[in-house]
C-alpha positions as CSV (number, residue, x, y, z in Angstrom):
1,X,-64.7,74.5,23.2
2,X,-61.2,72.8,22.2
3,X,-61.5,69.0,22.1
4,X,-58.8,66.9,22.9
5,X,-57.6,64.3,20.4
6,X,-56.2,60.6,20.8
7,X,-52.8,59.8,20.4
8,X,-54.5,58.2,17.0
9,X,-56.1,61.3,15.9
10,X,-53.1,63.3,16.0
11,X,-51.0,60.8,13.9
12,X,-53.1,61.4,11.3
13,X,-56.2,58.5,12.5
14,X,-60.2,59.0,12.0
15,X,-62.9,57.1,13.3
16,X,-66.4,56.5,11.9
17,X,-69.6,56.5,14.3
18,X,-71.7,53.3,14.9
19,X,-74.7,54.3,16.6
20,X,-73.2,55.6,20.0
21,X,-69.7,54.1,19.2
22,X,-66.7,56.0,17.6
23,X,-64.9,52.9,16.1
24,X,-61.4,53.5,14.7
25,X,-61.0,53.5,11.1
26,X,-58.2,50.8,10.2
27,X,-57.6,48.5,7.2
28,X,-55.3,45.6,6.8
29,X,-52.1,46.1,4.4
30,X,-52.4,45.5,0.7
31,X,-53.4,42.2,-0.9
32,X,-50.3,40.1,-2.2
33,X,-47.7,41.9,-0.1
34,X,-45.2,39.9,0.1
35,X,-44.3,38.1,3.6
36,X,-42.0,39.0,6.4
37,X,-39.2,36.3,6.5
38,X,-37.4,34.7,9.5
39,X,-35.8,38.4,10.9
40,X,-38.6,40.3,10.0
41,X,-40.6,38.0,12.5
42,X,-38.3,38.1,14.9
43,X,-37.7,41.9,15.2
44,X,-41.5,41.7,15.3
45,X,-41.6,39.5,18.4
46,X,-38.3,41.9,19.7
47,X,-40.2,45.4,19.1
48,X,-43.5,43.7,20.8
49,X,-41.6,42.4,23.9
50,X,-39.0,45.0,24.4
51,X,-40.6,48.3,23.0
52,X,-43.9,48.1,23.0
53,X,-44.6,52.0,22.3
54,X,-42.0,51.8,19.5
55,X,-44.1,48.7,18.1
56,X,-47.5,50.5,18.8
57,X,-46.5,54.0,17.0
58,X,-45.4,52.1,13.6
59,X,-48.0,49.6,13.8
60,X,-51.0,52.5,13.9
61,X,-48.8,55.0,11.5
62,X,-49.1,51.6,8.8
63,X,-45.0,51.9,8.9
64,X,-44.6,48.8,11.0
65,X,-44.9,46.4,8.1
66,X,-42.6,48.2,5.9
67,X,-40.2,48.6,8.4
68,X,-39.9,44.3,9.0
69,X,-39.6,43.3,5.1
70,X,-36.5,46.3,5.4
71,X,-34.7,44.6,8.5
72,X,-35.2,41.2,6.8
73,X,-34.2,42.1,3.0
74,X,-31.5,43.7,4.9
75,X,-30.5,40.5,7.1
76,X,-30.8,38.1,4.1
77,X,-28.0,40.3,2.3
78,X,-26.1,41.0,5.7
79,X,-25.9,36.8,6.0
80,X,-25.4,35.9,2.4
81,X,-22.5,38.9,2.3
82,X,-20.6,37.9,6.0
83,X,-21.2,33.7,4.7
84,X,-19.4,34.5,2.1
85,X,-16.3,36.3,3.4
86,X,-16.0,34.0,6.1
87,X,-15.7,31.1,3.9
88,X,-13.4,32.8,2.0
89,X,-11.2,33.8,4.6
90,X,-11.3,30.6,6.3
91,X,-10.6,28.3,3.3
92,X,-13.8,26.8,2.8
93,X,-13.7,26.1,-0.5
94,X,-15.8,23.7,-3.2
95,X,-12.0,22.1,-3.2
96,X,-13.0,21.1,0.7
97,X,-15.9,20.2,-0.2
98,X,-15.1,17.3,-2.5
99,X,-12.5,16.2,-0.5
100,X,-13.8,15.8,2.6
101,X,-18.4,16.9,3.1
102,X,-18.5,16.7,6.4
103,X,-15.5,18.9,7.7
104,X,-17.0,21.2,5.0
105,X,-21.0,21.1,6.5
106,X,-19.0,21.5,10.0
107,X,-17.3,24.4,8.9
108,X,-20.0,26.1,7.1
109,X,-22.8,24.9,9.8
110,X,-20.1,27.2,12.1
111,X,-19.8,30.0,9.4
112,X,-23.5,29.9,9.2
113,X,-23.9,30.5,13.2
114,X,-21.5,33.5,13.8
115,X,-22.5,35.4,11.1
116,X,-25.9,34.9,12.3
117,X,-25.3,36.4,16.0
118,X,-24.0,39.2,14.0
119,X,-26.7,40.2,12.1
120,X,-29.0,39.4,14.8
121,X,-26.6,41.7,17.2
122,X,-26.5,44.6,14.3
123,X,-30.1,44.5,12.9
124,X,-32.7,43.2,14.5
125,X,-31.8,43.6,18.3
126,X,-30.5,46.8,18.0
């Protein structure tokens, strides 16, 4: 007789029997992994709230934490690089910034915020 399996068995899951209980065989990640940053938690909180199977298939394959330090190594880089090239482009310089700090936090504060919706638009709401 052919015995169906559980979306968990299939992907590769085993359980271990306790008494008359088949309990699932899981483990938390590695010891001194290193921890998801700002985007990583918020793609989290995206994938939970918007695509829940999508959340529930890499959390039980053991890909979901790999896949949030990616999106957020790859936001830090994303920000640093469009910070950058919008200051550049826009003339905020170090030059600005002895002349005159607070047009210079203004600018940069607005730099800062734009290339933020863009990352957040390209990479972790996507």
């Amino acid at each position: 007789m052919k015995t169906l399996k559980s979306f968990y068995e299939q992907n590769g899951g085993t359980y271990t029997q306790v008494g008359d209980v088949l309990l699932p065989n899981l483990s938390i990640g590695e010891d001194g992994q290193q921890p998801i940053g700002k985007y990583g938690r918020m793609r989290k909180h995206y994938l939970k709230e918007q695509h829940p199977v999508l959340y529930s298939e890499l959390l039980l394959s053991g890909k979901l934490y790999p896949h949030l330090l990616e999106i957020d190594e790859a936001c830090d880089g994303r920000m640093e690089l469009l910070t950058c090239r919008l200051a550049e482009q826009e003339g905020v310089t170090e030059a600005l910034k002895a002349a005159d700090q607070m047009e210079w936090v203004r600018r940069m504060n607005s730099i800062r915020n734009r290339a933020e919706e863009i990352v957040l638009h390209e990479l972790v709401y996507c």
